[in-house]
C-alpha positions, 0 to 999 in steps of 0.5 A: 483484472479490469473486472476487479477493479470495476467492481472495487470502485462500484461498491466504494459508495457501500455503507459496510465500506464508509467506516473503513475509509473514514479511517483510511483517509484519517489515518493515512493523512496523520501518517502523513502530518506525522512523517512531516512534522519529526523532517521539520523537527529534525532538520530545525536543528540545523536552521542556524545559519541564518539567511539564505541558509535557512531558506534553503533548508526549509526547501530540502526539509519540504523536498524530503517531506515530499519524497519520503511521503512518497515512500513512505505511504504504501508501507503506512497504508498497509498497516492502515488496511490492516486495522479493517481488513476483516472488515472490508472483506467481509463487506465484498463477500457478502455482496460478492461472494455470498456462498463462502463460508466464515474466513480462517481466525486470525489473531489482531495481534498477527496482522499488526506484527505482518503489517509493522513488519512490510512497512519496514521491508517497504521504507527499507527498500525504497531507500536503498533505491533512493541512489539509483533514482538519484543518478537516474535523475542526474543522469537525465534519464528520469523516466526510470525512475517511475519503472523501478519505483512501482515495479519494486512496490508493485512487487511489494504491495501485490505479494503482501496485499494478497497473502493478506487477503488469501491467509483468510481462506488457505493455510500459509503453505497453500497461499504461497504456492498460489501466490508463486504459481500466479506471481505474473498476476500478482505483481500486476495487481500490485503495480495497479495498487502502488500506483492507486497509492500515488494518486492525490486524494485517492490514495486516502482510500487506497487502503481500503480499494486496495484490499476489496481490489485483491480480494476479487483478484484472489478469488479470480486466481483461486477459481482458475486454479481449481478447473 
């Protein structure tokens, strides 16, 4: 696991990977601004009050802006990674994995669809677990929060993050039976991942650490499959 992410880090200065966080970084900040800016457009509607309403609007709009960044993000930037997937990977098997043969053809379109598809199941999750964190909150246990949180997204990011990675070298039924019979590894990859995806500045590049990261870790658990 460390293995991984130290050679994940060890070859972010790579020049193969620059374009690919160049578009990371841009892509998730828009995804970001974008977010932001349909909260103030929608709750300005309501900024008719007038004095210390509108004050406190303007503070819920920037508290929702902040948690639905937060929610929001791994699920973007899985549709982020999946512009320069092929791309990125290509990079880590070749300085990696130099004896690998040329990975499995997927169509653009089949990875943007996947992609579209988990940003949904990622918002539509997080939001159905915005009542529990709020009463966790209420309740004065908070500290359960960040438990559910990364222990849903972790469950998420790792699942669709690996099968992402592993649909390049095995046939669908074969990375689901890799991805079951490692499921404990898997999910710890993925909570290593959300919680990349949650770190200021860093989480710009998540995508691209992200996917290098689970490509070692998907050739670390196909190989352990195969003594």
């Amino acid at each position: 696991m460390f293995s991984a992410l130290s050679a994940t880090i060890g070859q972010m200065t790579d020049p193969r990977l620059r374009n690919p966080i160049i578009i990371s970084v841009v892509g998730s900040i828009m995804a970001i601004l974008l977010l932001g800016a349909a909260v103030w457009y929608v709750l300005d509607w309501f900024s008719f009050f007038g004095g210390w309403l509108d004050d406190a609007a303007a503070w819920v709009a920037s508290l929702i802006v902040v948690i639905l960044g937060v929610l929001f993000f791994p699920g973007a930037a899985n549709i982020i990674s999946g512009l320069f997937l092929d791309s990125v990977c290509k990079a880590v098997e070749t300085k990696h994995y130099p004896a690998l043969g040329p990975a499995r053809p997927q169509p653009f379109t089949e990875t943007v669809l996947e992609s579209l598809k988990f940003l949904g199941i990622t918002v539509l999750i997080n939001v159905l677990l915005l009542p529990i964190y709020a009463l966790a909150f209420f309740l004065l246990v908070p500290f359960i929060n960040p438990v559910i949180f990364y222990s849903a997204n972790g469950y998420l990011l790792g699942r669709e993050f690996f099968e992402m990675v592993a649909l390049r070298r095995l046939s669908p039924a074969e990375t689901k039976e890799l991805r079951k019979r490692k499921a404990g590894s898997v999910f710890i990859s993925g909570v290593l991942i959300a919680a990349v995806m949650t770190i200021p500045i860093v989480n710009f590049a998540g995508p691209v650490i992200a996917t290098a990261f689970m490509l070692h870790r998907f050739e670390r658990l196909r190989s352990d499959m195969k003594k």
